[in-house]
N, C-alpha and C positions, 0 to 999 in steps of 0.2 A: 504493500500500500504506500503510496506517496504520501510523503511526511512538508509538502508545498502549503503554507500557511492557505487557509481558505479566507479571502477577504467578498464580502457579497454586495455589489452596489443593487439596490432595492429601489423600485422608481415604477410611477404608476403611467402607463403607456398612455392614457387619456390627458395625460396633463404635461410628459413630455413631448416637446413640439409644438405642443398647441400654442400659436403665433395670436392665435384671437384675444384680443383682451378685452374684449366687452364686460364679463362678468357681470351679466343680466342677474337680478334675485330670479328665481323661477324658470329663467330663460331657456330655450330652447336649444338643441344641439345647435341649430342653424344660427342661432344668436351667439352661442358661447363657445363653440367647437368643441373640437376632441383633438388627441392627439394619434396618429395612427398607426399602422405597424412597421408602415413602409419607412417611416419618418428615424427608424434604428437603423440608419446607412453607413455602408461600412466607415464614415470618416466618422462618424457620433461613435460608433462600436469601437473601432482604433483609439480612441482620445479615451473614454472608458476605462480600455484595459491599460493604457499607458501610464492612469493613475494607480496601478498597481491592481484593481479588482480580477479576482479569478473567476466569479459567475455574476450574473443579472435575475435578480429576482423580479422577474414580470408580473407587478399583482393586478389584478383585474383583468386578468384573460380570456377565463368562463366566462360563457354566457350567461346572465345575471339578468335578474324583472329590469326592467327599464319603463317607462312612460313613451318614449317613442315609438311610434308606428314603424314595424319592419313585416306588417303582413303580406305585403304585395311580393315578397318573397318568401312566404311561405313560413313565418313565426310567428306565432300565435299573440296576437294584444294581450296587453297584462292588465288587469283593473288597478286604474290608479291609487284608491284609497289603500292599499297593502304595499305600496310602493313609499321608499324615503327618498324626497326628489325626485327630479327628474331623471337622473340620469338612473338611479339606484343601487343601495349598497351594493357591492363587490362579491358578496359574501353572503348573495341571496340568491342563488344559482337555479337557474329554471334549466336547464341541459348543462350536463356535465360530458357529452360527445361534442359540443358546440364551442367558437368563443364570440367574444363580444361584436356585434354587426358594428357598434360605433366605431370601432377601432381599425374597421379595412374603408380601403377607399374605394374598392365596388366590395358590396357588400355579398354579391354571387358568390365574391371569390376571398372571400373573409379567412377557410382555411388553407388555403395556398398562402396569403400576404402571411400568416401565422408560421406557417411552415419554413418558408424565404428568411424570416427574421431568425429564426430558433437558428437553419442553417448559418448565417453571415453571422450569428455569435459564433459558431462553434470555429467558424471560419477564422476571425481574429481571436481566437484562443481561450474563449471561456465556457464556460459550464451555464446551462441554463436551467431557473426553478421556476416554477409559477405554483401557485397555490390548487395545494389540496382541502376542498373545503366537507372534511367526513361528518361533521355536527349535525348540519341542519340543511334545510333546499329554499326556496322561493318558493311560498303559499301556492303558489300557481304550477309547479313541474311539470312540464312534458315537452318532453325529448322530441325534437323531430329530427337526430344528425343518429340517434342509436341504430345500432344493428339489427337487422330483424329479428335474431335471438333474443332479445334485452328488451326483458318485460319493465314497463316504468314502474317507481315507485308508486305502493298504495294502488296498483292496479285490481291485488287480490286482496287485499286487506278485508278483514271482518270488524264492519265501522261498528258492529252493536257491543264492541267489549270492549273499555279500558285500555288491556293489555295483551298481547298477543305475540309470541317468539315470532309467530309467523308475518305477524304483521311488520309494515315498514315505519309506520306512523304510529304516535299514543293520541287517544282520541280521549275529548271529553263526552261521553256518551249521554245524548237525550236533549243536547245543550247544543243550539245552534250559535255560531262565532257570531258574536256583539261589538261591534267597534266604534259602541258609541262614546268609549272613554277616550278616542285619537282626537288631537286636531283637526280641524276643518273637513269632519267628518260628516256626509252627504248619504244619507240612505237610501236616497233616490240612485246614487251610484251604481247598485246593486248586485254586490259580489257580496254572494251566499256561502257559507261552507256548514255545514250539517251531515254529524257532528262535526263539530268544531275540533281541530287538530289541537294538541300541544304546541305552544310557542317555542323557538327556537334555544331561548334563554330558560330552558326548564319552569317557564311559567305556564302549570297546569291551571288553566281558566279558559273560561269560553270568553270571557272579558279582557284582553288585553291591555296594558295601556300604553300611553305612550312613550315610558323608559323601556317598554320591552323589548324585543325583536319583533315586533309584529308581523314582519313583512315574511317570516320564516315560521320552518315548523320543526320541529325537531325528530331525527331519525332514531328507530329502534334499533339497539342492536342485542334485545336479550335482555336486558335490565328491564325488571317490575321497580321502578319508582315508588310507587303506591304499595308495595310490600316489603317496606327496610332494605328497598337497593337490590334484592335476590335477581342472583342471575340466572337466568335460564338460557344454556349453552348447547345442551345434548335432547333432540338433534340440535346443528349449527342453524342460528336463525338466520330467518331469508335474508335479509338488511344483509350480511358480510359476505351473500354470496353477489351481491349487484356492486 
């Protein structure tokens, strides 16, 4: 094993590059920008690693709930009120085969510009991370980059229990999701979830608020909460095999 000091430059692809300084409150992609993938070119990559860094942690590369419209290519709208911002957290992943549409500059071709960058890192000589995000997903999950084997989470879940090895999700059973404790919350909106999922932040409530993770759910992997933490491992639950 190489004994090469590991130094990690950490930098969020949306925000390097972006040349736009509007910095609209609320504003939209087209008002505020993004930064994109293409925009990691080899002379930004060179300059990088000449500061000494051995890898680039890319954070916000999953596809993540956003408020932007990207249906006309085929990804599905998010409901805004379970959304934080516009652009939305990093770390509320609606596809995990996917990454971010904001971040390519044709969005057809989002994982190709993904792939080109990973490449011209490895190119000028560093290692590349992006985040694994195993906690929790985006309220909303569904995959449209998965393989046709790969059933989405909570596709077979049994919403009528609590708790379930089998299940992907912990549900509050009987209790439909209430978000009337969020900010500028609109029920006219009308994003339903019944029952109501577990929050991302181990807030079991059908009531959210707004310090929680609202915008997330939290995944099972085995652990009964609601029975002093007992794990249930054998058989292995479905959640560790997705």
């Amino acid at each position: 094993m190489s004994k090469e000091k590991i130094i990690i430059y950490q930098v969020l692809p949306r925000l390097f590059g972006n040349k736009r300084a509007t910095r609209k409150y609320n504003g939209s992609i087209e008002e505020n920008g993004s930064g994109k993938f293409n925009q990691f070119t080899n002379r930004a990559l060179a300059s990088i690693k000449n500061m000494g860094y051995t890898h680039i942690w890319y954070t916000g590369v999953l596809a993540h709930a956003s408020k932007t419209d990207y249906t006309q290519y085929g990804i599905p709208e998010q409901y805004p009120e379970i959304i934080k911002g516009n652009a939305g957290s990093p770390y509320a992943i609606r596809d995990y085969y996917d990454v971010d549409p904001d971040l390519a500059v044709k969005v057809e071709n989002r994982m190709g510009e993904f792939e080109n960058m990973v490449n011209r890192t490895h190119q000028n000589g560093m290692g590349v991370i992006i985040d694994f995000v195993p906690n929790h997903l985006a309220r909303e999950y569904e995959s449209v980059m998965k393989p046709e084997s790969v059933t989405d989470f909570g596709a077979n879940d049994d919403t009528e229990v609590q708790f379930s090895s089998s299940n992907n999700y912990y549900y509050i059973t009987h209790k439909s999701l209430d978000l009337s404790q969020l900010p500028k919350c609109d029920e006219a909106m009308g994003y339903t979830e019944n029952p109501a999922k577990v929050t991302g932040n181990d807030a079991f409530t059908h009531q959210p608020s707004e310090n929680d993770w609202y915008e997330t759910v939290k995944l099972n992997y085995g652990v009964n909460y609601n029975d002093s933490r007992r794990g249930h491992f054998d058989p292995i639950p479905d959640t560790w095999h997705k």
